[in-house]
C-alpha positions as CSV (number, residue, x, y, z in Angstrom):
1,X,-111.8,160.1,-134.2
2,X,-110.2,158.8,-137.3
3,X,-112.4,161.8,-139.2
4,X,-110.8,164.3,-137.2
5,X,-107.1,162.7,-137.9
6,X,-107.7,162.8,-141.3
7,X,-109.0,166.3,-141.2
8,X,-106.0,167.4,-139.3
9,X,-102.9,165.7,-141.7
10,X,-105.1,166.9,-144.6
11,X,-105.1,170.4,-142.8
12,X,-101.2,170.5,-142.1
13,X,-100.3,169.0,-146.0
14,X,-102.2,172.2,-146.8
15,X,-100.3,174.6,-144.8
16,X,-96.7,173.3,-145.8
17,X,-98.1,172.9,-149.4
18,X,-99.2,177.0,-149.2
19,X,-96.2,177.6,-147.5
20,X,-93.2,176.3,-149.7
21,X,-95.4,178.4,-152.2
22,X,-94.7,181.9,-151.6
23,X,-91.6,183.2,-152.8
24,X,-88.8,184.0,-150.0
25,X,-88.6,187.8,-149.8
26,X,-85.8,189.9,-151.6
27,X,-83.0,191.7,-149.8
28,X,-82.8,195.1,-150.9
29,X,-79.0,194.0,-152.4
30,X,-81.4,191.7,-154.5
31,X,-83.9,194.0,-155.8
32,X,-81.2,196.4,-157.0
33,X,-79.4,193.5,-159.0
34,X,-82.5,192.4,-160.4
35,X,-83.1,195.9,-161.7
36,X,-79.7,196.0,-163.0
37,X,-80.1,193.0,-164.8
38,X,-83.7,194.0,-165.9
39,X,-81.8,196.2,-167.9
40,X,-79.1,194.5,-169.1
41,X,-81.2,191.7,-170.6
42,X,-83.0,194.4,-172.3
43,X,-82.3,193.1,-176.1
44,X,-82.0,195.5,-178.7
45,X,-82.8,198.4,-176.4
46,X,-80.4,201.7,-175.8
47,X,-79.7,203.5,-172.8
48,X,-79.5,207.3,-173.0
49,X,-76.6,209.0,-170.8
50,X,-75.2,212.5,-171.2
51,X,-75.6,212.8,-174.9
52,X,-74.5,209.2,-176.2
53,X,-76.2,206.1,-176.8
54,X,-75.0,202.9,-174.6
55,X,-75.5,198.9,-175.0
56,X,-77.5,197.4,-172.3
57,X,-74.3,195.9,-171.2
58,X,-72.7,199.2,-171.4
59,X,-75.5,200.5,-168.6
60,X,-75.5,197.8,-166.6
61,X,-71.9,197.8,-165.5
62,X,-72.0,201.9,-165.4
63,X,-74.8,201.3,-162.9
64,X,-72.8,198.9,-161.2
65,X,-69.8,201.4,-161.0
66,X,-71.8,204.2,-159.5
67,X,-73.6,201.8,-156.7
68,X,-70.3,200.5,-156.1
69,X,-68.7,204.0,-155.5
70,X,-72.1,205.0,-153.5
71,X,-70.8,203.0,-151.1
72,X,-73.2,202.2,-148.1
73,X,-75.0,205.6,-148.7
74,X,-78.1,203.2,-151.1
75,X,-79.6,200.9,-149.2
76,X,-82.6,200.4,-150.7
77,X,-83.8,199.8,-154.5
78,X,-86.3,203.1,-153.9
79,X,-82.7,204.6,-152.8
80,X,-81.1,203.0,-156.0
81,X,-83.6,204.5,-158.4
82,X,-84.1,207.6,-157.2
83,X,-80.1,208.2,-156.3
84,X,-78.5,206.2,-159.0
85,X,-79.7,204.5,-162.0
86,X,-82.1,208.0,-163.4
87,X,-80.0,211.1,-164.3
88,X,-76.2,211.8,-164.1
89,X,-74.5,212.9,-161.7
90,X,-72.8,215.3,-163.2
91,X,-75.3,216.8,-165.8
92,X,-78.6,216.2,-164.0
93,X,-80.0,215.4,-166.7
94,X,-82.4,211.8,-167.1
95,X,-81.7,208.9,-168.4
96,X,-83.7,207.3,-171.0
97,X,-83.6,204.2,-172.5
98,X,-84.5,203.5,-176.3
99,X,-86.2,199.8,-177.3
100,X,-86.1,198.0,-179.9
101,X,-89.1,199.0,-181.2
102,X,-88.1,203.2,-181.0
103,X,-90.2,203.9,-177.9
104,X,-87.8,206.1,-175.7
105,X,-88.9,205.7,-171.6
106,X,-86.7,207.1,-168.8
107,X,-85.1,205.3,-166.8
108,X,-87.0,205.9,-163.8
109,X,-90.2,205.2,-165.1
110,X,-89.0,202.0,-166.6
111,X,-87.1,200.9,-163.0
112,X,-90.4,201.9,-160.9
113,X,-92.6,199.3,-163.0
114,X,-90.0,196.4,-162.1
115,X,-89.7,197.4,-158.8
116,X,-93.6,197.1,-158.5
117,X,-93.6,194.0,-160.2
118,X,-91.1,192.6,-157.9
119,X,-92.9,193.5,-154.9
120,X,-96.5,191.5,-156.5
């Protein structure tokens, strides 16, 4: 009987122990901020928007602008990327960001592979 307690306790610590492990899931207000930022913290990198070169920084709160005059039309990050944060709205035309080490991605491509490592 005392096995079996044991067994039990030893049982539950587990469960608690596996459960205070996963991460709480993301809003979808969450995952576009962390995409936002994922770009802003980009250090020495460029972002590409109808014809001129932008700071991180610069992107950032022009990505911030358009969500924010989107209104309640994105409500997801798929929403965000697709609608938002990869070509003008006025042009059409991509947006690519530059590195620091010259390699030139757009946007879209570069948001997508956050997004998927966000959802790991």
């Amino acid at each position: 009987m005392r096995l079996l307690f044991i067994l039990i306790v030893i049982f539950l610590f587990g469960q608690m122990t596996f459960a205070q492990s996963k991460p709480a899931q993301l809003t979808e207000k969450q995952k576009i901020e962390y995409l936002i930022k994922s770009i802003e913290k980009l250090d020495g990198a460029y972002f590409w928007r109808n014809g001129e070169y932008h700071t991180a920084k610069e992107a950032a709160d022009h990505l911030r602008l358009k969500l924010d005059n989107a209104g309640s039309k994105i409500k997801t990050a798929q929403q965000f990327i697709d609608n938002i944060a990869t070509k003008s709205s006025m042009t059409g035309t991509p947006y690519k960001i530059k590195f620091k080490d010259g390699k030139i991605v757009e946007s879209k491509v570069f948001l997508y592979q956050k997004l998927g490592e966000l959802n790991k």
